[in-house]
N, C-alpha and C positions, 0 to 999 in steps of 0.2 A: 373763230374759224377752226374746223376742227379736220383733221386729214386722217383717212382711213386706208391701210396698206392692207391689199390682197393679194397672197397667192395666186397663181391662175391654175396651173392644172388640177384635177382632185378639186379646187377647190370655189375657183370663178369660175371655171372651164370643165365641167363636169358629164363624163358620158358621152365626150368629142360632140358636146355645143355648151352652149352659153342661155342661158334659161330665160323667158319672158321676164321673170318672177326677179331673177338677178338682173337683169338690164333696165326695169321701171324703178330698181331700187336706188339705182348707181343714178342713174336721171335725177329721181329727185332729192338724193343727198347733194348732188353737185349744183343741181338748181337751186339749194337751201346757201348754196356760197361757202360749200365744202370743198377740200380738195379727196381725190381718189387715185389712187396710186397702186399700179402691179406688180408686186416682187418678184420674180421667176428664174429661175434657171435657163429659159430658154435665150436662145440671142435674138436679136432684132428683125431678123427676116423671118424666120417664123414666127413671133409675136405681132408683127404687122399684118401681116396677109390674117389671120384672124380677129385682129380686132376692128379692123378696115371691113371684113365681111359682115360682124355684129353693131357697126356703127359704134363704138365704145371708145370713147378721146379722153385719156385716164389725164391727169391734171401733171404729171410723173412717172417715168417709166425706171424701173429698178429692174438689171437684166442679168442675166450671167452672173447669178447669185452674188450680186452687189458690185460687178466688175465693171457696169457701165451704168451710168445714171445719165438719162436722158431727159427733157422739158416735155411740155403739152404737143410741140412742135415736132417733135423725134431729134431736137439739136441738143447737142452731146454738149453734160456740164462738167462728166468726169469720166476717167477711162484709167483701170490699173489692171494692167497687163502682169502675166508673168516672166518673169525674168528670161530671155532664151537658153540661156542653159541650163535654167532649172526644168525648163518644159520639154526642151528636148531630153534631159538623165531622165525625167520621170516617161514621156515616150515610148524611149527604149525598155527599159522595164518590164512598162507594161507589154510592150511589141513583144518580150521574150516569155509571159504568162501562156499566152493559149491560144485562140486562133478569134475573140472577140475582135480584135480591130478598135480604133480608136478614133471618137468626133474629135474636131476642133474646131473649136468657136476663135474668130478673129475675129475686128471689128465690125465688120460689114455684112461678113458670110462665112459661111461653116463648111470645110472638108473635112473627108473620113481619111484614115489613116490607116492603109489594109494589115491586115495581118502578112505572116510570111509567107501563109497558102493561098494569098490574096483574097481573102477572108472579112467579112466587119458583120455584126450585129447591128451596128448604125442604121437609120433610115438614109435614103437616097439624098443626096446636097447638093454642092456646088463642084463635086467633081471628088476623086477619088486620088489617092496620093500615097508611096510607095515611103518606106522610114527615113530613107537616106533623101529622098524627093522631101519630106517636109523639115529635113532641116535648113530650107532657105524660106523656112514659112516668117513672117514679122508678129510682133505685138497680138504672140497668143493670149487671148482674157479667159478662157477655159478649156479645159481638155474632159470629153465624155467618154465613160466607159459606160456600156449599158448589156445588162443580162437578167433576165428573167426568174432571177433567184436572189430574193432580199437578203438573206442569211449572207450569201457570200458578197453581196454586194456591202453590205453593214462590214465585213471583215477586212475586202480588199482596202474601204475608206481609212481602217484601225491602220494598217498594214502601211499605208501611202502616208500617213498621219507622224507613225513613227520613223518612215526610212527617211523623208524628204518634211528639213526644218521649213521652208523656204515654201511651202505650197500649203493647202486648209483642202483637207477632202470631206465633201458631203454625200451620206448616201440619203438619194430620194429615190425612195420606192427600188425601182429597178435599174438606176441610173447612179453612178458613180460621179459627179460632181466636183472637178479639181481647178482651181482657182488662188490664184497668191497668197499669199498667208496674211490672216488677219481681213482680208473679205470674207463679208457676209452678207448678209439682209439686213441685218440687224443696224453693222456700221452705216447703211448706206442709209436705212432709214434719218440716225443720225444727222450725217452730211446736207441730208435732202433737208432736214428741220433746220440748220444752219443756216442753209443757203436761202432757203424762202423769208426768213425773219424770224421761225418760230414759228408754234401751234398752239391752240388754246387746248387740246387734246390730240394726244395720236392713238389712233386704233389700229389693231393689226388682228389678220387669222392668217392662216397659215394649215397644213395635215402633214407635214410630211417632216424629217430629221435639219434638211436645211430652214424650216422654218422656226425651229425651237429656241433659239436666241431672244428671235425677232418676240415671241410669244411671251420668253418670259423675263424681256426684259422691258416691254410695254404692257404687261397684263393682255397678254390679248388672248383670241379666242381659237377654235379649233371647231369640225365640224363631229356631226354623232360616227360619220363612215372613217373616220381619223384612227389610227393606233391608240391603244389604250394608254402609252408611254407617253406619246404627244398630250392625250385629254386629259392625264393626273399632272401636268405641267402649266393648264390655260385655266385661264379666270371664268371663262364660258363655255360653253359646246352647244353650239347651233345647229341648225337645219341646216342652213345656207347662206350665205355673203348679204344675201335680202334681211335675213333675219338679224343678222350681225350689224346691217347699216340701220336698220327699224331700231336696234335697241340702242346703238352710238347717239339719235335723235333727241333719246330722252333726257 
């Protein structure tokens, strides 16, 4: 049995859908008595309501860049939160940068955390929340910064990396990514081979900076629309997640 770990945005999830091409593929690896499993950044309410709209029942779900690992079922096999008062110093911090405003991923659901001019870059969630309002927030598993400028996003991650031992910043894409220290993709892929019994092979692709562990510490693969930094790191570069389960088969 062989299990294949994918990214989703960029890279199952491309172009905001999910391609014909990627969903007959994932079908008939999982029919062949494969397992399929999605690594992402995102948390559970919004990775649900989209794969619930594409019909896609991944065998494993890896969330919140390896902060929660979930079954075929969506029940929780692990959960590592960050510490509260490292997430609240890291918060504030950021609350005192600029007027982006800051996600938070909990276990369930996601609030923004407005800036001082009551302000967020965030997309719309589960409600909006003032700095001192979310210091009664529980078992934060991510804190999102998000801006439309990779350069600074890559530097804020540098920046977050070296002031706070106790957190792991990923930048993806335009997304800032902070998560406990020592979560990854990577580890959870691990955990998830632990906990099942073992793999006769694991596959991984991945496009973006939080998936470069996972990539190159399973051989795995990357797409051709990928950073050129991610493709000189992966054993492949494919078309697409179809292409990448077509060649897992052989």
């Amino acid at each position: 049995m062989k299990c294949a770990v994918s990214d989703f945005d960029r890279t199952f999830y491309v172009d905001s859908r999910v391609s014909s091409r990627n969903l007959e593929a994932v079908r008939a690896w999982q029919a062949a008595g494969n397992w399929f499993v999605i690594a992402t950044g995102r948390n559970e309410a919004s990775l649900r309501q989209l794969l619930d709209e594409y019909g896609v029942k991944p065998d494993a779900l890896i969330l919140n860049n390896g902060a929660v690992i979930l079954d075929r079922e969506w029940r929780e096999l692990f959960c590592k939160p960050i510490v509260k008062e490292t997430a609240m110093e890291v918060l504030r911090y950021l609350h005192g940068l600029d007027g982006d405003g800051s996600g938070v991923s909990l276990r369930h659901y996601k609030v923004n955390v407005l800036s001082g001019a009551g302000t967020t870059t965030q997309k719309p969630c589960s409600g909006d929340l003032t700095i001192d309002e979310a210091g009664d927030l529980e078992e934060i598993v991510q804190i999102h910064r998000r801006r439309p400028d990779e350069v600074y996003i890559r530097e804020l991650c540098r920046d977050l990396n070296a002031r706070f031992s106790d957190i792991s910043a990923y930048a993806n894409v335009c997304n800032a990514d902070i998560v406990a220290h020592g979560v990854d993709k990577s580890a959870a892929v691990g955990w998830l081979a632990r906990w099942a019994g073992g793999f006769d092979e694991i596959l991984t692709i991945g496009d973006s900076a939080n998936d470069v562990r996972m990539i190159r510490e399973y051989g795995g693969a990357t797409l051709k629309s990928a950073a050129l930094s991610v493709q000189a790191l992966a054993m492949r570069v494919v078309e697409d997640v179809a292409e990448f389960l077509e060649m897992g088969e052989l």
